[in-house]
C-alpha positions as CSV (number, residue, x, y, z in Angstrom):
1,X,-117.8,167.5,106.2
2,X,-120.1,164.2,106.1
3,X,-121.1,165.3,102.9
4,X,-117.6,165.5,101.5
5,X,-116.8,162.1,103.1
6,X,-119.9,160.3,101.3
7,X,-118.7,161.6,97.8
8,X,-115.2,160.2,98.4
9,X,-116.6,157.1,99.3
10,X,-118.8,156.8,96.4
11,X,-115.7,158.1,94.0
12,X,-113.7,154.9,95.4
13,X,-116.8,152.9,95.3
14,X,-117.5,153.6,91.8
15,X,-113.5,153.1,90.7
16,X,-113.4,150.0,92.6
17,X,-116.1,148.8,90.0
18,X,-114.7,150.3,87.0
19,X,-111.4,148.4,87.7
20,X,-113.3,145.1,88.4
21,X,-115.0,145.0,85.3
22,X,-112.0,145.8,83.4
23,X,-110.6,143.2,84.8
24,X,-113.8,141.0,84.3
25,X,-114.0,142.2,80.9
26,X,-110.1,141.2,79.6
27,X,-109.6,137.8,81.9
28,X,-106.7,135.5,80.8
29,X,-108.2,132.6,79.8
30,X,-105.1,130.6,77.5
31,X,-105.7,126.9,78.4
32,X,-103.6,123.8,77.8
33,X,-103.5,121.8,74.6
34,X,-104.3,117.9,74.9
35,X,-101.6,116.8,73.6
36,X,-101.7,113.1,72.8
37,X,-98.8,110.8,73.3
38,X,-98.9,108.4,71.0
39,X,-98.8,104.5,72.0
40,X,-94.8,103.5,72.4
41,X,-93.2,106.7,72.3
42,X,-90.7,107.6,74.8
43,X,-91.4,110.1,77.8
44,X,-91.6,113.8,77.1
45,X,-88.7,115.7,77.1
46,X,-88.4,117.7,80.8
47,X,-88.6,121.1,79.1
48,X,-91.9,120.3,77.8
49,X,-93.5,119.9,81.8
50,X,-92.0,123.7,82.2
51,X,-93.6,124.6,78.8
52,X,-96.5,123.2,77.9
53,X,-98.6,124.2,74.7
54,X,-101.2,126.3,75.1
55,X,-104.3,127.9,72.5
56,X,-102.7,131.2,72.4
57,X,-99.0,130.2,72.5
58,X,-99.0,127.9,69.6
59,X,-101.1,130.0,67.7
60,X,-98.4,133.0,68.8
61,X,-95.6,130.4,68.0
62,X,-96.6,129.8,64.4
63,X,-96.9,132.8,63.5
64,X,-94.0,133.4,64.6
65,X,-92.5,130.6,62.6
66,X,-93.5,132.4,59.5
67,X,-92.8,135.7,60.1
68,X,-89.8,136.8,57.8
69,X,-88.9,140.1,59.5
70,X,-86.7,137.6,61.7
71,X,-83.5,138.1,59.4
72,X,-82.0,141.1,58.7
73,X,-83.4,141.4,55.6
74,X,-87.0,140.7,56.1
75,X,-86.3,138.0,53.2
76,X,-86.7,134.5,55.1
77,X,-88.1,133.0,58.0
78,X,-88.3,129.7,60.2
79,X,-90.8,128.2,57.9
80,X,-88.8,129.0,54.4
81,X,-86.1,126.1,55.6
82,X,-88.9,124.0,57.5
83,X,-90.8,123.1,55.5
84,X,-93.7,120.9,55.9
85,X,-94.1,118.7,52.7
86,X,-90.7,118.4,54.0
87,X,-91.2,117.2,57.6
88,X,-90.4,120.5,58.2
89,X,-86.8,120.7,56.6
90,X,-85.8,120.9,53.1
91,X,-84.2,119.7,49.8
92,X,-81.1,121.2,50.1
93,X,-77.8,120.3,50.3
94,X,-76.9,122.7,53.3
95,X,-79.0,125.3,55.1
96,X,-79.9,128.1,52.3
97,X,-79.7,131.9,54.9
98,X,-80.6,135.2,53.7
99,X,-78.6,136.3,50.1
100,X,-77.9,132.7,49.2
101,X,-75.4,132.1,52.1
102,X,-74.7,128.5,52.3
103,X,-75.2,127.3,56.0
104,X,-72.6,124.5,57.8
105,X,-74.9,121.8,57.7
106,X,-78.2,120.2,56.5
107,X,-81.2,121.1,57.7
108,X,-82.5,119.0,60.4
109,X,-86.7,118.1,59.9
110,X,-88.7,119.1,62.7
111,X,-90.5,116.8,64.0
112,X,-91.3,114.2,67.7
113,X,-89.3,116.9,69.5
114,X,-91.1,116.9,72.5
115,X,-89.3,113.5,73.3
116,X,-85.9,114.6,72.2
117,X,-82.9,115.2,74.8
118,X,-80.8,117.1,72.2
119,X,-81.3,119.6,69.1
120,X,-78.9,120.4,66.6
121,X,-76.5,118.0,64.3
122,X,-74.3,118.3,67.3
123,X,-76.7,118.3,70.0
124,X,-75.5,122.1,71.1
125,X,-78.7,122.5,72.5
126,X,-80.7,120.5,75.3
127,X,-83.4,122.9,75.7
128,X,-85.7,123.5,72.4
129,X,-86.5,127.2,74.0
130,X,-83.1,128.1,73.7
131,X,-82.9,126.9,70.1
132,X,-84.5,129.7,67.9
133,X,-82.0,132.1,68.7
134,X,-79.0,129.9,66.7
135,X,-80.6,130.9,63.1
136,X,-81.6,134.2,64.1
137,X,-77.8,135.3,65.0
138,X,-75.8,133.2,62.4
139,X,-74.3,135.0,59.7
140,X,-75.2,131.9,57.4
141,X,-79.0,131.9,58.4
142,X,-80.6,135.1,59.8
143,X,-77.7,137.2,60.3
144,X,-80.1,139.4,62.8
145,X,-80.7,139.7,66.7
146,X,-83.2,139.3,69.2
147,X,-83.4,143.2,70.0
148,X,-83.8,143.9,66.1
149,X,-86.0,141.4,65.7
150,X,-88.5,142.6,68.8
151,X,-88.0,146.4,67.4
152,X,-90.0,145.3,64.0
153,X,-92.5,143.5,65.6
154,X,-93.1,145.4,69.4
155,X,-95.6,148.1,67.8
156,X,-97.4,145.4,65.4
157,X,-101.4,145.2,67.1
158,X,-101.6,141.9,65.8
159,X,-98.6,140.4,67.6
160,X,-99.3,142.7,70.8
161,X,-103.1,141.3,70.9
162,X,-101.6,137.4,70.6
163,X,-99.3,138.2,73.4
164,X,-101.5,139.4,75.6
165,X,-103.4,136.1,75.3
166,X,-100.8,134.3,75.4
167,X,-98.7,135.6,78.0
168,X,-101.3,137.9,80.1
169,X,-100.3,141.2,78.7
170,X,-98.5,142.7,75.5
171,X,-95.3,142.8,76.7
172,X,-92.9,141.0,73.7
173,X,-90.0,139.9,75.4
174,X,-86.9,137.2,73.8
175,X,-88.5,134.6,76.5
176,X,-91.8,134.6,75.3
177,X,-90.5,134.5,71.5
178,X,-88.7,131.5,72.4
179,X,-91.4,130.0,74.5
180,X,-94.1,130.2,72.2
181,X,-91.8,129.1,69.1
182,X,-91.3,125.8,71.2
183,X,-94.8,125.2,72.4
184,X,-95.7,125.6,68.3
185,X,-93.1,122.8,67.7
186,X,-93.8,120.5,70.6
187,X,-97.1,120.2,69.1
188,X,-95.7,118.5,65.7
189,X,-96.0,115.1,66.7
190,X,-95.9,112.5,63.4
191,X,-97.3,109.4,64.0
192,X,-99.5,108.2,61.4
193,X,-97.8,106.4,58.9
194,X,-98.5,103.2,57.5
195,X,-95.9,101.9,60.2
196,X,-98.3,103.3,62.7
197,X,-100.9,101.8,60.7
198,X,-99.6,98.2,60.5
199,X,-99.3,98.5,64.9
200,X,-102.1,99.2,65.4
201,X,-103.2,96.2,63.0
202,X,-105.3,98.9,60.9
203,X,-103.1,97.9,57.6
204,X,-100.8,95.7,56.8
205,X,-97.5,95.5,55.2
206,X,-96.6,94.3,51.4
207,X,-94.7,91.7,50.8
208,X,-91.4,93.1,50.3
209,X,-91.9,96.0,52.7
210,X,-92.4,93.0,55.5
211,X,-88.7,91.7,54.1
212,X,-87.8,95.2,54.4
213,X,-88.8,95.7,58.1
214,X,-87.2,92.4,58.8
215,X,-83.8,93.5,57.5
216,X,-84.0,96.8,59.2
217,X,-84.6,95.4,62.6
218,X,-80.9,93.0,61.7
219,X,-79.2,95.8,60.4
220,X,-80.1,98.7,61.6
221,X,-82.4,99.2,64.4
222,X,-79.3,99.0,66.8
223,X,-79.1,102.6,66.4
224,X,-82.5,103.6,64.5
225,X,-84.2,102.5,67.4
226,X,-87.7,103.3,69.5
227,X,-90.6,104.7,68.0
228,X,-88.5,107.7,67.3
229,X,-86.5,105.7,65.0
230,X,-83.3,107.5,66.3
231,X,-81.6,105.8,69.8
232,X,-80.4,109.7,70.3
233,X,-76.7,108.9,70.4
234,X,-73.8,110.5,68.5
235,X,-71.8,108.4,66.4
236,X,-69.1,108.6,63.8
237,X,-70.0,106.3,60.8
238,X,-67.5,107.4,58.3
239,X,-69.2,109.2,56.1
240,X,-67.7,111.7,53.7
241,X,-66.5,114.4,55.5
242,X,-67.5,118.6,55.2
243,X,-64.5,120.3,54.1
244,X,-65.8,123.0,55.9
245,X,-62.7,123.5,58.7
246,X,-65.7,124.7,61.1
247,X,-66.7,121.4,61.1
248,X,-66.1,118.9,63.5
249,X,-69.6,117.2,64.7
250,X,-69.8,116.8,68.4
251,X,-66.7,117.7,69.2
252,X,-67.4,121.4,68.5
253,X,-69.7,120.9,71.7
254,X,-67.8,118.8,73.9
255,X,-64.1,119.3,72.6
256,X,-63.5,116.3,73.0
257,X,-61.5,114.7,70.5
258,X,-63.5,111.0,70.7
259,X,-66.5,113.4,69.7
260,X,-65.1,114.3,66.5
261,X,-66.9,113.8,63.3
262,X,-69.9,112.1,65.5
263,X,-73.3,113.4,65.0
264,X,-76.7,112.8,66.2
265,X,-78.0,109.7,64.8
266,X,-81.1,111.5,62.7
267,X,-84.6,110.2,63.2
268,X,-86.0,108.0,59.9
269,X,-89.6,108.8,60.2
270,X,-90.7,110.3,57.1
271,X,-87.2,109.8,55.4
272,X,-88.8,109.4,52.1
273,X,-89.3,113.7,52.0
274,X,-86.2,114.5,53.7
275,X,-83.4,114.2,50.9
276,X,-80.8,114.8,50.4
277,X,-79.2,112.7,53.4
278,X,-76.2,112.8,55.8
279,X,-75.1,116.1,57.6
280,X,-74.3,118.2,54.6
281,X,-76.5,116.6,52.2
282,X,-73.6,114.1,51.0
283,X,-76.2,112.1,49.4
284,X,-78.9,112.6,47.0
285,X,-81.0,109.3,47.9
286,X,-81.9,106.8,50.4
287,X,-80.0,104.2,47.7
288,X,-76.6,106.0,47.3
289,X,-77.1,105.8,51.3
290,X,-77.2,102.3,51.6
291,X,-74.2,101.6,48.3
292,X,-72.2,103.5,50.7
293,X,-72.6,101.5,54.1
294,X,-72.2,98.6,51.3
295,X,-69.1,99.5,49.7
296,X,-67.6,100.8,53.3
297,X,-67.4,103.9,54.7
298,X,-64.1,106.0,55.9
299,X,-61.8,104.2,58.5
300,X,-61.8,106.9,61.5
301,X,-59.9,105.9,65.2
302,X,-63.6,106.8,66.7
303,X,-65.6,104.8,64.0
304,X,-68.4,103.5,65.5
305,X,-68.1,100.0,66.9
306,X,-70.5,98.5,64.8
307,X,-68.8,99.3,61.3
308,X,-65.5,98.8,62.6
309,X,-66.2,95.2,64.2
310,X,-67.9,94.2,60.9
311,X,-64.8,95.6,58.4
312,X,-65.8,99.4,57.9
313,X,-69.6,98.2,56.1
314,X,-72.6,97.4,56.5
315,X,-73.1,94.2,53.8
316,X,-76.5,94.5,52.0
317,X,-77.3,92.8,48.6
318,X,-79.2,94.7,46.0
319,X,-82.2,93.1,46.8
320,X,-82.4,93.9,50.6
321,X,-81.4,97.1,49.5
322,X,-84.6,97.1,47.7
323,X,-86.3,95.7,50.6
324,X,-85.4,98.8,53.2
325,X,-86.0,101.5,51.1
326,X,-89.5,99.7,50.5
327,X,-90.2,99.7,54.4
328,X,-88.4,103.1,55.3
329,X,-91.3,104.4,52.6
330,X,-94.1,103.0,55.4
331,X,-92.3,105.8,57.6
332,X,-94.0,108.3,55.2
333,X,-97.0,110.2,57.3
334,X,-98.9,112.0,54.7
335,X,-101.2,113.8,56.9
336,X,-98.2,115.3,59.0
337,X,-96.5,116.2,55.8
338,X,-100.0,118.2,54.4
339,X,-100.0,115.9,51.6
């Protein structure tokens, strides 16, 4: 009997040391990314605190990003409409889905979302890890689902390996797509361009991009404001309107009829590689932008204030026309963009 009771003890002995070096062997070790906050921004975005960028879970999310098997098709992926010598959008019109289906609206560039409060044209979402699902499910985009989606990828070694480091184990669940697709995009921070530059007296402007930034902060920093070059708000400023009868800016969101037509003022960093501009891509440059504020843009009940106190237009001449588009161009942040 003591003899029996001495071989059970070393069996559980001996097991208890197997299992401990497993576990030894395979720790989870995914730390934190430093991610630095350049000087001026705003705060981060609340989601970010919940979320935060990790080795593992960028690396996870950008593959992610890439990986086409998200539509139905196999044919596209996040990264074929965000693209980076793009700020992460495009040059089209409207959003460009699997079999050449024309999407609502323009695609938005992705970047300085950690210190957003809203995503989307109409600011649908207030959460970037409840984003990624939008393109995967639209007809116009994706046209897929979640549950196909983690069918074609659940048995792949490679995705099941990044997993585990990212979340612990292999276990490829929606909330860990979504997580790790944000933690990828909360790292693309663009602050480097000649703008940056001049504040933080490391360059210094030309002369007519200086008459440029003056003009600017008269005419339209009111709403282009902060370092994020976008105050956040929604605002109808009478531009041409989508035909589209899906379309009806914030007020798809809100249903509110004072929302109609009104849409998330867009950032202006990088603006340069973002064309063509406006919600649907109603204009082809930053010029036929500024002709149209000139000219005056469609009388609406909710116009925004500022056009309709000052007669439905922004006044420019041709020369501080010139003069913007000169300092919007110091916006440009060639290392962000990968060129």
């Amino acid at each position: 009997m003591k003899n029996i009771v001495s071989i059970l003890a070393v069996i559980v002995l001996v097991t208890s040391c197997s299992n401990d070096d497993n576990y030894e062997s395979t720790p989870f070790n995914n730390p934190e990314l430093n991610i630095s906050i350049p000087e001026g921004f705003p705060l981060l975005n609340n989601s970010f605190y919940t979320n935060k960028p990790t080795t593992f879970g960028v690396e996870l999310g950008e593959k992610l990003f890439s990986e086409k098997r998200f539509s139905t098709n196999n044919t596209i992926s996040c990264s074929s409409c965000h693209i980076q010598a793009h700020a992460f959008g495009d040059n089209n019109a409207q959003a460009i889905g699997i079999e050449g289906r024309v999407g609502l609206r323009n695609t938005p560039p992705i970047q300085n979302l950690a210190f957003l409060n809203f995503y989307n044209w109409d600011g649908s979402k207030l959460q970037l890890e409840n984003q990624p699902l939008v393109p995967i499910i639209t007809h116009e985009e994706m046209d897929s689902s979640i549950l196909e989606v983690i069918s074609k990828i659940e048995n792949d070694a490679e995705y099941q390996d990044l997993f585990e480091k990212a979340f612990g184990d292999a276990d490829i669940t929606s909330e860990r797509i979504y997580k790790s697709i944000a933690q990828f995009e909360y790292t693309l921070i663009s602050a480097n361009s000649k703008y940056d530059r001049v504040k933080r007296n490391e360059d210094s402007y030309t002369q007519i991009e200086a008459e440029g930034a003056l003009i600017f902060e008269q005419k339209c920093a009111s709403c282009h404001s902060s370092e994020l070059f976008t105050d956040q708000s929604f605002r109808n400023i009478g531009f041409p309107l989508n035909t589209d009868t899906n379309e009806a800016g914030r007020a798809r969101v809100t249903g509110a009829i004072e929302d109609y037509m009104s849409f998330r003022v867009p950032t202006l960093r990088n603006i340069e590689h973002t064309a063509p501009y406006g919600s649907f891509g109603q204009f082809a440059t930053l010029r036929a932008v500024l002709d149209y504020f000139d000219n005056g843009v469609i009388e609406a009940d909710n116009l925004d204030p500022i056009l309709k106190d000052n007669n439905n237009r922004i006044p420019l001449t041709e020369v501080e026309k010139t003069s913007l588009i000169a300092f919007m161009k110091t916006l440009s942040d060639n290392e962000f963009l990968g060129l």
